[in-house]
N, CA and C atoms as an extended XYZ file, in Angstrom:
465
Properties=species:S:1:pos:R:3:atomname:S:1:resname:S:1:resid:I:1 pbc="F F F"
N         0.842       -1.191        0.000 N   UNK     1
C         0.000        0.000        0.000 CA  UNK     1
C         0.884        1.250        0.000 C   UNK     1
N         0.606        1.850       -0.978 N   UNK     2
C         1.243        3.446       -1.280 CA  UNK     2
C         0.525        4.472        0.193 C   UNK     2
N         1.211        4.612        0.784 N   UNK     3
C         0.403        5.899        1.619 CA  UNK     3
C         0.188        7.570        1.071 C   UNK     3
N         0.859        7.749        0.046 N   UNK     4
C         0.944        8.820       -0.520 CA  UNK     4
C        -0.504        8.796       -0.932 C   UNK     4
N        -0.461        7.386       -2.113 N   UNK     5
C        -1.955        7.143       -3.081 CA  UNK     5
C        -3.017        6.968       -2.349 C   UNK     5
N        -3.004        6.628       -0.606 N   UNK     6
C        -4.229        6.061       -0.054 CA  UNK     6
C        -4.406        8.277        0.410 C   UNK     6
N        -3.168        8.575        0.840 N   UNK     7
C        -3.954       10.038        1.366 CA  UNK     7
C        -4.422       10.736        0.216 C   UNK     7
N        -4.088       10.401       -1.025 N   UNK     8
C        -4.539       11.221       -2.598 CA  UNK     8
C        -6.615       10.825       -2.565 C   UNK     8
N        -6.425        9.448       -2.345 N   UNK     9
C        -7.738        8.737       -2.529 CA  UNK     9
C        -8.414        9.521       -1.041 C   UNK     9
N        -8.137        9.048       -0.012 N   UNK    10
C        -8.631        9.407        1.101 CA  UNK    10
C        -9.511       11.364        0.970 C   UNK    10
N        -8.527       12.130        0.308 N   UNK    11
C        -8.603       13.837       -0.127 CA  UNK    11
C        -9.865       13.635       -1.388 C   UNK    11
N       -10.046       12.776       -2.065 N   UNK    12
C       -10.865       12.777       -3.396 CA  UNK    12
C       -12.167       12.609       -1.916 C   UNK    12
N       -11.969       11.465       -1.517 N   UNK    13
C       -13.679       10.756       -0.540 CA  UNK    13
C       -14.108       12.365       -0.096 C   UNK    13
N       -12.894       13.103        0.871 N   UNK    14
C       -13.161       14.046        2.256 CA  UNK    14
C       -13.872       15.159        1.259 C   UNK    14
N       -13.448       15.280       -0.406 N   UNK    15
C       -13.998       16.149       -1.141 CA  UNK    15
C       -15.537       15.988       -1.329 C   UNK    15
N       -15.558       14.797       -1.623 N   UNK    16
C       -17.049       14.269       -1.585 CA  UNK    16
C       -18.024       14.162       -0.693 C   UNK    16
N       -17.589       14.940        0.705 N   UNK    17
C       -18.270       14.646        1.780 CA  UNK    17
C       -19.808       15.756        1.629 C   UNK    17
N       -20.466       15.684        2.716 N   UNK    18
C       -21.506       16.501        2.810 CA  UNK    18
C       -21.223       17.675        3.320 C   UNK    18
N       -20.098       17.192        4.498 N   UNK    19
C       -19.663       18.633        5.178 CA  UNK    19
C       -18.771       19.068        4.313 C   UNK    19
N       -17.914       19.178        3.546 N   UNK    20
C       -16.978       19.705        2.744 CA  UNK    20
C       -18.316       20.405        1.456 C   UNK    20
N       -19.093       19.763        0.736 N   UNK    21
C       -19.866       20.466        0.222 CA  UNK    21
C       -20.612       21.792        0.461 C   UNK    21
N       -20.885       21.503        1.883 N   UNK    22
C       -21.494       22.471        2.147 CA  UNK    22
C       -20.566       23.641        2.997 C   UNK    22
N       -19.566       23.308        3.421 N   UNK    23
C       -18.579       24.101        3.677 CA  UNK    23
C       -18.702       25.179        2.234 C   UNK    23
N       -18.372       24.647        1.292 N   UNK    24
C       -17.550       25.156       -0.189 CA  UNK    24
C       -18.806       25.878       -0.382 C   UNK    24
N       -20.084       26.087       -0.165 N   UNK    25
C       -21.590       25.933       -0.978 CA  UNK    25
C       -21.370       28.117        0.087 C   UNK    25
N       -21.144       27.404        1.374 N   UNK    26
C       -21.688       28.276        2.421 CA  UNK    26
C       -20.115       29.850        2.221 C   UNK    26
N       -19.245       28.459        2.051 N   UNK    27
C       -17.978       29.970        1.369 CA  UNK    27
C       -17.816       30.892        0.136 C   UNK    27
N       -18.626       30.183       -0.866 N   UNK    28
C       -19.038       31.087       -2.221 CA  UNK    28
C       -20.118       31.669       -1.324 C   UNK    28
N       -21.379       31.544       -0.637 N   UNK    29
C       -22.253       32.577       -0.346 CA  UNK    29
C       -21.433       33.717        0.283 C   UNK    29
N       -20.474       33.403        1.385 N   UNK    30
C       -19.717       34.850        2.014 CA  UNK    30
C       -19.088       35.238        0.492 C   UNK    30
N       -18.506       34.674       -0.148 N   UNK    31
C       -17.941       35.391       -1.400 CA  UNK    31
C       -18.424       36.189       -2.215 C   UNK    31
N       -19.976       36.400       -2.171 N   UNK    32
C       -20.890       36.632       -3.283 CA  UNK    32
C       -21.610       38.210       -2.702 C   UNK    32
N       -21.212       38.114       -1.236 N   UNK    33
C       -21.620       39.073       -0.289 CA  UNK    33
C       -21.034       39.713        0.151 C   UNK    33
N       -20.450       41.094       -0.638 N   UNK    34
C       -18.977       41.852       -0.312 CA  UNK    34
C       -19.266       42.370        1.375 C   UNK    34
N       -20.313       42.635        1.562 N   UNK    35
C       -20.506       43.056        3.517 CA  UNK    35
C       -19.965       41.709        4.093 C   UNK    35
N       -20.845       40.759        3.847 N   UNK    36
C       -19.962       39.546        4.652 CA  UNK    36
C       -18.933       39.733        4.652 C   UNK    36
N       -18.066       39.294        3.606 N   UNK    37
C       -16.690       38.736        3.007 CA  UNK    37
C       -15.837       39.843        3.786 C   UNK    37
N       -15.926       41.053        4.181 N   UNK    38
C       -15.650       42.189        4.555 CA  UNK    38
C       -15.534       41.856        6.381 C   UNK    38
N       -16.410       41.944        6.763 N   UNK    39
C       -16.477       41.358        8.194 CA  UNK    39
C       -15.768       40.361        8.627 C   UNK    39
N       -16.229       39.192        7.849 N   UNK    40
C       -15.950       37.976        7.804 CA  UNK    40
C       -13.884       37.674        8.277 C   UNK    40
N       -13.477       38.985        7.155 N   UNK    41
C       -12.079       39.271        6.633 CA  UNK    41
C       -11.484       39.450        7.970 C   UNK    41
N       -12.114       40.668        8.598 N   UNK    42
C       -11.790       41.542        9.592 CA  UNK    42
C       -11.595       41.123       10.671 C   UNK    42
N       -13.279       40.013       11.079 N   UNK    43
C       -12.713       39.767       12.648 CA  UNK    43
C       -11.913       38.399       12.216 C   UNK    43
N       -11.247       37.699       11.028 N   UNK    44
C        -9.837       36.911       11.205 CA  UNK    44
C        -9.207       37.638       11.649 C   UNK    44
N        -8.585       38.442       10.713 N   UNK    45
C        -7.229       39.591       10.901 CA  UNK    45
C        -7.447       39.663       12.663 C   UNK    45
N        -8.031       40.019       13.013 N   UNK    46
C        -8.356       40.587       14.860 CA  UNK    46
C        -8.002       39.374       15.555 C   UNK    46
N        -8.771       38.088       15.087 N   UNK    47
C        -8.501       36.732       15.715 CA  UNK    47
C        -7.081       36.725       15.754 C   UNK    47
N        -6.286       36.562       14.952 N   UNK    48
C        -5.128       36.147       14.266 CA  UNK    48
C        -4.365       36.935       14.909 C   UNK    48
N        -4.365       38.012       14.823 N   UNK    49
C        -3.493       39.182       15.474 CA  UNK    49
C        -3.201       38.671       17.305 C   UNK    49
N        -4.713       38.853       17.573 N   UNK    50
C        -4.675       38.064       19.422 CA  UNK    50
C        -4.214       36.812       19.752 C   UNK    50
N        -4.149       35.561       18.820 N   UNK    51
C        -3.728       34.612       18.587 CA  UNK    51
C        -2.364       34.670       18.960 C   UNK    51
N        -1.575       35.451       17.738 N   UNK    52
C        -0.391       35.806       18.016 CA  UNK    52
C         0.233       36.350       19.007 C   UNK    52
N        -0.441       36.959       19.688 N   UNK    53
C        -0.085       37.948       20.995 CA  UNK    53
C        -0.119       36.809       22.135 C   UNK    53
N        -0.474       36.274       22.220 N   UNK    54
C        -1.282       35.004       22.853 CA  UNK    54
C        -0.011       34.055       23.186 C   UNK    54
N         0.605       33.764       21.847 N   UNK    55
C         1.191       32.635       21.622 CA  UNK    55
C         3.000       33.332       22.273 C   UNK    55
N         3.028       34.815       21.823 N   UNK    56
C         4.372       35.276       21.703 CA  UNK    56
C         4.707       35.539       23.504 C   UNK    56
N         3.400       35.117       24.101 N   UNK    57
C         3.515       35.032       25.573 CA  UNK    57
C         2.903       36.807       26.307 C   UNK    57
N         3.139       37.178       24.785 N   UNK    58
C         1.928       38.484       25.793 CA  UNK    58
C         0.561       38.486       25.565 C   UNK    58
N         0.160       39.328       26.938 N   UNK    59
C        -1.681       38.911       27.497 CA  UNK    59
C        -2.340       39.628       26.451 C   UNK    59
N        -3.221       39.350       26.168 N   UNK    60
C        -4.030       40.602       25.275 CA  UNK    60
C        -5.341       41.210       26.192 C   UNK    60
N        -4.404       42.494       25.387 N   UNK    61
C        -5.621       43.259       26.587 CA  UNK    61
C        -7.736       43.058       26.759 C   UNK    61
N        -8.202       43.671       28.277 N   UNK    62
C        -9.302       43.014       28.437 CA  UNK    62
C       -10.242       43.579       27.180 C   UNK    62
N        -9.728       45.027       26.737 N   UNK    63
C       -10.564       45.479       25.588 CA  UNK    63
C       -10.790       44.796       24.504 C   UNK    63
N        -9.051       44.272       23.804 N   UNK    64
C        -9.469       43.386       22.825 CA  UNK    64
C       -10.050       41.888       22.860 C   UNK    64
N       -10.057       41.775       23.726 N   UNK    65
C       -10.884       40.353       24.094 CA  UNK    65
C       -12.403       40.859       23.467 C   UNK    65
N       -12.494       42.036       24.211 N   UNK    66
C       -13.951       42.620       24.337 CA  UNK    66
C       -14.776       42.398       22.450 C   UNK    66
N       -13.611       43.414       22.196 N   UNK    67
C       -13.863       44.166       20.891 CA  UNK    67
C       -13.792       42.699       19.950 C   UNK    67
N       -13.494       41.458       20.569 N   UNK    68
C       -13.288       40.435       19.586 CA  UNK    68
C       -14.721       39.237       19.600 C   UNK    68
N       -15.143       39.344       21.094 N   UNK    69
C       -16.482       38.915       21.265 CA  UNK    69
C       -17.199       39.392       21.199 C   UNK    69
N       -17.235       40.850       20.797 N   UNK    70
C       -18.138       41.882       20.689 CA  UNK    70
C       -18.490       41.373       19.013 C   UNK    70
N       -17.522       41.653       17.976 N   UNK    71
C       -17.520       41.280       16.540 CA  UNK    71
C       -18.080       39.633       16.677 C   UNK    71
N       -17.617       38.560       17.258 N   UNK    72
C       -18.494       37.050       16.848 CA  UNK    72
C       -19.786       37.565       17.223 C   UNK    72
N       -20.322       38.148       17.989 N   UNK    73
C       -21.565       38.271       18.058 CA  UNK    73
C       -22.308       38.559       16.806 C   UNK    73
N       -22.072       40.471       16.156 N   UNK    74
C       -22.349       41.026       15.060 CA  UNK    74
C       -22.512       39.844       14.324 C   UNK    74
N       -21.036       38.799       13.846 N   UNK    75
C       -21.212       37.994       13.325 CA  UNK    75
C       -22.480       37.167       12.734 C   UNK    75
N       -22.406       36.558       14.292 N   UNK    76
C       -23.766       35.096       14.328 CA  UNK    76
C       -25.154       36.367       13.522 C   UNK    76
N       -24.881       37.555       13.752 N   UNK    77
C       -26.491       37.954       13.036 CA  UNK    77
C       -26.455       38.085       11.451 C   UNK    77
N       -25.060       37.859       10.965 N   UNK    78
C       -25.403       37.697        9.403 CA  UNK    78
C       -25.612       36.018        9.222 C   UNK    78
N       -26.599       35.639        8.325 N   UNK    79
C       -27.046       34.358        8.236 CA  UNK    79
C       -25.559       33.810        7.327 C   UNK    79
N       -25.136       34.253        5.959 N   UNK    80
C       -24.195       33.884        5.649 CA  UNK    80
C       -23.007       33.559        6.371 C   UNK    80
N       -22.351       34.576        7.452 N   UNK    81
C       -21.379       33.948        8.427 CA  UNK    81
C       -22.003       33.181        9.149 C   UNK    81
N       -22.945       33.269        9.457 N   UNK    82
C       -23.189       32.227       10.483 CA  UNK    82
C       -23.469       30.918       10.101 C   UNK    82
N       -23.629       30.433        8.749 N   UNK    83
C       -23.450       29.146        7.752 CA  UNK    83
C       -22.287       29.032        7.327 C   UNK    83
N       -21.382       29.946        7.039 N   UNK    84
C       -20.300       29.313        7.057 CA  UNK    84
C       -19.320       28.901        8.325 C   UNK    84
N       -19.566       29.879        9.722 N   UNK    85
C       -18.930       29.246       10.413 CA  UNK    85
C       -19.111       27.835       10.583 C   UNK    85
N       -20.671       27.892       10.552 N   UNK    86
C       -20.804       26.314       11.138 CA  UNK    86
C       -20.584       25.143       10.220 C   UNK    86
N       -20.635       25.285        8.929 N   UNK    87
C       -20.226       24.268        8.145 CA  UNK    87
C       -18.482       24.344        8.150 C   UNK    87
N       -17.998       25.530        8.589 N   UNK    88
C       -16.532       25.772        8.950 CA  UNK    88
C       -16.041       24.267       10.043 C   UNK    88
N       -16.297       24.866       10.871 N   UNK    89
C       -16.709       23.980       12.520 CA  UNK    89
C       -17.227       22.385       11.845 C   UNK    89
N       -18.682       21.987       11.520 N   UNK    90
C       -18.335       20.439       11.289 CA  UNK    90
C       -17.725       20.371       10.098 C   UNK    90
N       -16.801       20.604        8.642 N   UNK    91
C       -15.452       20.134        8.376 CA  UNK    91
C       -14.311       19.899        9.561 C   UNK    91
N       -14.178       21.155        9.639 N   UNK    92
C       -12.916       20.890       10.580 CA  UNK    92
C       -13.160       19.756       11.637 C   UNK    92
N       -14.128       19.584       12.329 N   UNK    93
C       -14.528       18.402       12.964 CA  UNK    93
C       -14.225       16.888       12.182 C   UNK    93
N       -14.736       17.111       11.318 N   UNK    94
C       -14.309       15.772       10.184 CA  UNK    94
C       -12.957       15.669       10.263 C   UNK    94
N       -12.236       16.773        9.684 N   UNK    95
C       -10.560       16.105        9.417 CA  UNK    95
C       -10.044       15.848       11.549 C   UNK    95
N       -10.589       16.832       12.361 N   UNK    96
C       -10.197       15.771       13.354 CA  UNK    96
C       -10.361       14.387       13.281 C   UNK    96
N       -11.365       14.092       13.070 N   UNK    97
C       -11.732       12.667       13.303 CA  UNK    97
C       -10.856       11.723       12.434 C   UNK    97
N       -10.950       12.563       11.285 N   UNK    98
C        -9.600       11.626       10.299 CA  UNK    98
C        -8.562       11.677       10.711 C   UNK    98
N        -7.786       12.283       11.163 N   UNK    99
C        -6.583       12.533       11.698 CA  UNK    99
C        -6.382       11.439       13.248 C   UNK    99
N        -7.406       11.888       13.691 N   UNK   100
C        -7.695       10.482       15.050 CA  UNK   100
C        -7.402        9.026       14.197 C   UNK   100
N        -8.120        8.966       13.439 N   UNK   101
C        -8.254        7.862       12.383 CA  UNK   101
C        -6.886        7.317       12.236 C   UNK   101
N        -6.168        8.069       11.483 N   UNK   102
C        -4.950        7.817       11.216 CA  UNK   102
C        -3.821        7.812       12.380 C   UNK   102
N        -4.120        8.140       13.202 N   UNK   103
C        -2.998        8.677       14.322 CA  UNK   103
C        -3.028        7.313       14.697 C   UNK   103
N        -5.020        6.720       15.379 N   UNK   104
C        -4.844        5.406       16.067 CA  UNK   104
C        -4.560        3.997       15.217 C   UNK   104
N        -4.876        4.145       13.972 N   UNK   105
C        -4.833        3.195       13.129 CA  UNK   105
C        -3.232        2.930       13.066 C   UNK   105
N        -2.052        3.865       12.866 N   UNK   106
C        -0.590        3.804       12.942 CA  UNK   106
C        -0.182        3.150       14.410 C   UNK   106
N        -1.251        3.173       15.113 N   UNK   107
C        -0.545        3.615       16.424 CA  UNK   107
C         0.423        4.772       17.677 C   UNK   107
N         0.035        5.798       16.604 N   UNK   108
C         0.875        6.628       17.029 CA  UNK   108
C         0.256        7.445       18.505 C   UNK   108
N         1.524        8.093       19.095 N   UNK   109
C         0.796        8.920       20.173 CA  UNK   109
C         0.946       10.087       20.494 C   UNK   109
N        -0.185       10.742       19.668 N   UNK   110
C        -0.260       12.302       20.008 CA  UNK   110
C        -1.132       12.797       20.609 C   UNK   110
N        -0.109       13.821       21.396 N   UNK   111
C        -1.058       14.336       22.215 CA  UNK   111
C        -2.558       14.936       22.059 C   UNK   111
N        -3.577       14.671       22.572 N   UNK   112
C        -5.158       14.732       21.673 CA  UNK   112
C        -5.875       13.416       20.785 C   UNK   112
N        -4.776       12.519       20.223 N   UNK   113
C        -5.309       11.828       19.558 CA  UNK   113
C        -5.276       10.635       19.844 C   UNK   113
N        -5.194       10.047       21.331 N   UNK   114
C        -5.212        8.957       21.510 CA  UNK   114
C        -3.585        8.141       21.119 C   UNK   114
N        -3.441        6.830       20.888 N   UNK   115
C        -2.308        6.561       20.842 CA  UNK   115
C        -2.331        5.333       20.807 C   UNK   115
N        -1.145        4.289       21.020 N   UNK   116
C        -1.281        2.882       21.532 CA  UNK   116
C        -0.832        2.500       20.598 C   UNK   116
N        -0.928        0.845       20.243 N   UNK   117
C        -0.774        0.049       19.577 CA  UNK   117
C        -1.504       -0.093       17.912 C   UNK   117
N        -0.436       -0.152       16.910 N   UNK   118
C        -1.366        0.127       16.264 CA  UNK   118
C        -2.701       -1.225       15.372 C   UNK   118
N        -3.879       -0.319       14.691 N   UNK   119
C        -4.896       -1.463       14.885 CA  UNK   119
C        -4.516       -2.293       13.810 C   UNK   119
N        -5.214       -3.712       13.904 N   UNK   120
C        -5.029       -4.640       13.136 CA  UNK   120
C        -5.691       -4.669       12.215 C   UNK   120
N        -5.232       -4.919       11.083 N   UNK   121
C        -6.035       -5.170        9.375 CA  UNK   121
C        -7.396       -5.898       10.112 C   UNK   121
N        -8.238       -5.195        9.864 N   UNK   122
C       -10.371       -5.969       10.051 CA  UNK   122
C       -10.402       -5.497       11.200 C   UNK   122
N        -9.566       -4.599       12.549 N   UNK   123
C       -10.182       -4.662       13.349 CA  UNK   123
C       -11.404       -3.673       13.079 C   UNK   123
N       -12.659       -4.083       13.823 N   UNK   124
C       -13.667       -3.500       14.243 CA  UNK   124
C       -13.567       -2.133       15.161 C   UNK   124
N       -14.143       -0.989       14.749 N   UNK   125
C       -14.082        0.385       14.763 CA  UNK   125
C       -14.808        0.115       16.334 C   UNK   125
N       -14.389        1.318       16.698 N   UNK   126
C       -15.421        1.493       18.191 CA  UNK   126
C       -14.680        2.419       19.030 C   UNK   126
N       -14.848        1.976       20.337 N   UNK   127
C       -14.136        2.876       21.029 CA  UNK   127
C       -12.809        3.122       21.269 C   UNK   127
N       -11.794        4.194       21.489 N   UNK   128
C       -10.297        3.955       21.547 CA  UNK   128
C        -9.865        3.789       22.489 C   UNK   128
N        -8.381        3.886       22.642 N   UNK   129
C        -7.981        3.145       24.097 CA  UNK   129
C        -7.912        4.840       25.109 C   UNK   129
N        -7.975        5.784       24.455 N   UNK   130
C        -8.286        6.840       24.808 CA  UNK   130
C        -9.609        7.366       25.705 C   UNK   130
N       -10.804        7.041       25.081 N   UNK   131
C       -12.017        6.975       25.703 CA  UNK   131
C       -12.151        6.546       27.122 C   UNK   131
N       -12.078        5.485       27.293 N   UNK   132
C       -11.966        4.862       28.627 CA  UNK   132
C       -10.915        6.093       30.023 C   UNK   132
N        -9.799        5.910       29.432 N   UNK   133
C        -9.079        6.853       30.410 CA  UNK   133
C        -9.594        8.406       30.019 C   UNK   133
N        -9.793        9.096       29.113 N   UNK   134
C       -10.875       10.018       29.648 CA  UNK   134
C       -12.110       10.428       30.517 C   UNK   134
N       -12.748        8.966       30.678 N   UNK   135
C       -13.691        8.618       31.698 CA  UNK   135
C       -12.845        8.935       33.055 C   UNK   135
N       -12.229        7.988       33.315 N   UNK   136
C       -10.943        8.059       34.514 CA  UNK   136
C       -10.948        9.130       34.984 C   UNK   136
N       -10.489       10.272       34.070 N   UNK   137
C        -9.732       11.405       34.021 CA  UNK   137
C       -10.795       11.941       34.468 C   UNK   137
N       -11.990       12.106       33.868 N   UNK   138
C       -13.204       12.849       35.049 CA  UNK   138
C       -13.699       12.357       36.329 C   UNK   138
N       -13.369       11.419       36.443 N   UNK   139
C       -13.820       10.824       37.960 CA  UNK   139
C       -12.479       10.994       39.097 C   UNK   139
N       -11.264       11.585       38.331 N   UNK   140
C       -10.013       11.571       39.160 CA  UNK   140
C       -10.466       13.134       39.360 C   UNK   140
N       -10.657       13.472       38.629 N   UNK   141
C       -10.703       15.204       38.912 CA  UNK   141
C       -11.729       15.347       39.534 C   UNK   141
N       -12.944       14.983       40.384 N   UNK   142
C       -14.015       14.818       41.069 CA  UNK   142
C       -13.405       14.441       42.282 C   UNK   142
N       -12.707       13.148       42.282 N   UNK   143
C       -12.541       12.778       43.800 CA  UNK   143
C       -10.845       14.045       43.456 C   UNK   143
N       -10.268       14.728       43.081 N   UNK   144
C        -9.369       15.509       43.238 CA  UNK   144
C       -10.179       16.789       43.925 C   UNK   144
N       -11.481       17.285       43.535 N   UNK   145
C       -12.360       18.250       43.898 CA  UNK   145
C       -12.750       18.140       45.068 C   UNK   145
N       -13.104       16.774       45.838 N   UNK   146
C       -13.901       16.612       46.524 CA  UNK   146
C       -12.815       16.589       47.967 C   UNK   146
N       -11.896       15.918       47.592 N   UNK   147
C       -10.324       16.195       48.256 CA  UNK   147
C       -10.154       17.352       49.005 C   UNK   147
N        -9.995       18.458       48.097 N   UNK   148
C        -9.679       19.902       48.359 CA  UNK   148
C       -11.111       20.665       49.047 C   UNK   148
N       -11.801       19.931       48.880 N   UNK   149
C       -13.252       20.664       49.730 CA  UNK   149
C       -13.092       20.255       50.976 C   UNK   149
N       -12.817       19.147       51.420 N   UNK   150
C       -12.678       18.626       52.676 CA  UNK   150
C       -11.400       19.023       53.437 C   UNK   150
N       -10.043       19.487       52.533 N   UNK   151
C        -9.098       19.850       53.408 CA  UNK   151
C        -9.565       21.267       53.291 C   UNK   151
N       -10.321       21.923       52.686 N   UNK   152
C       -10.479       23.696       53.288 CA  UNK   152
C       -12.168       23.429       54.288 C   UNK   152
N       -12.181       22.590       54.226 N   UNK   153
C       -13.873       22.638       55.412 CA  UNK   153
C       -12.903       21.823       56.611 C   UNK   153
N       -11.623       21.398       56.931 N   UNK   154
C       -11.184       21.066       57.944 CA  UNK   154
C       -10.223       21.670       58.684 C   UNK   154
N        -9.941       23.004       57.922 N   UNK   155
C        -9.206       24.165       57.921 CA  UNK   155
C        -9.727       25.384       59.212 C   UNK   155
């Protein structure tokens, strides 16, 4: 098996999807709508900018936080952004899941995507070895909660 040719084939299917259609359907409508496309433009640039500030280890101030949830709002009231975010949102949801796909199917272990051993030719799809210890992980952080309530009520 070529992995190059299976991710070529794999990119033809993800094209064919419903969410990728309508992703593409909902991004020509912002395209067609110079006010959208305009907005749309703007609060990236703003995202992107705070992103960066974010990442380079400085805080961004409480205004631009403001001025940035202030704009998703405006947003959600044009119907066009607000179809494309969301067909934005389930694509991008899809290639997570593919990417999970591939991460657990290799076996690989990244952080977010589960990990382990990798699966066997026919195995049967279902839950990952991830799932389970996420369960864990909320019931550790409960009795971790419940911990710290009792040493400040014995305080």
């Amino acid at each position: 098996m070529d992995p190059v040719a299976l991710a070529r084939e794999l990119g033809r299917a993800l094209a064919e999807s419903e969410e990728y259609k309508a992703y593409q359907k909902a991004k020509q409508q912002v395209e067609e709508h110079e006010a959208a496309k305009i907005m749309l433009e703007d609060f990236r640039k703003k995202q992107l900018a705070l992103e960066k500030k974010a990442l380079s280890g400085e805080e961004p101030s409480f205004a631009e936080v403001e001025e940035l949830k202030r704009l998703s709002e405006i947003l959600g009231y044009n119907p066009y952004i607000r179809e494309y975010l969301l067909a934005e949102m389930r694509f991008t949801q899809l290639m997570i899941e593919v990417q999970k796909a591939i991460a657990d199917s290799a076996g690989l272990d990244l952080p977010g995507f589960g990990g382990g051993k990798p699966a066997k030719a026919g195995e049967k799809e279902g839950k990952t070895a991830e799932e389970p210890a996420r369960a864990g992980e909320k019931e550790g952080k409960g009795e971790e909660e419940t911990s710290k309530a009792e040493e400040s009520g014995a305080e």
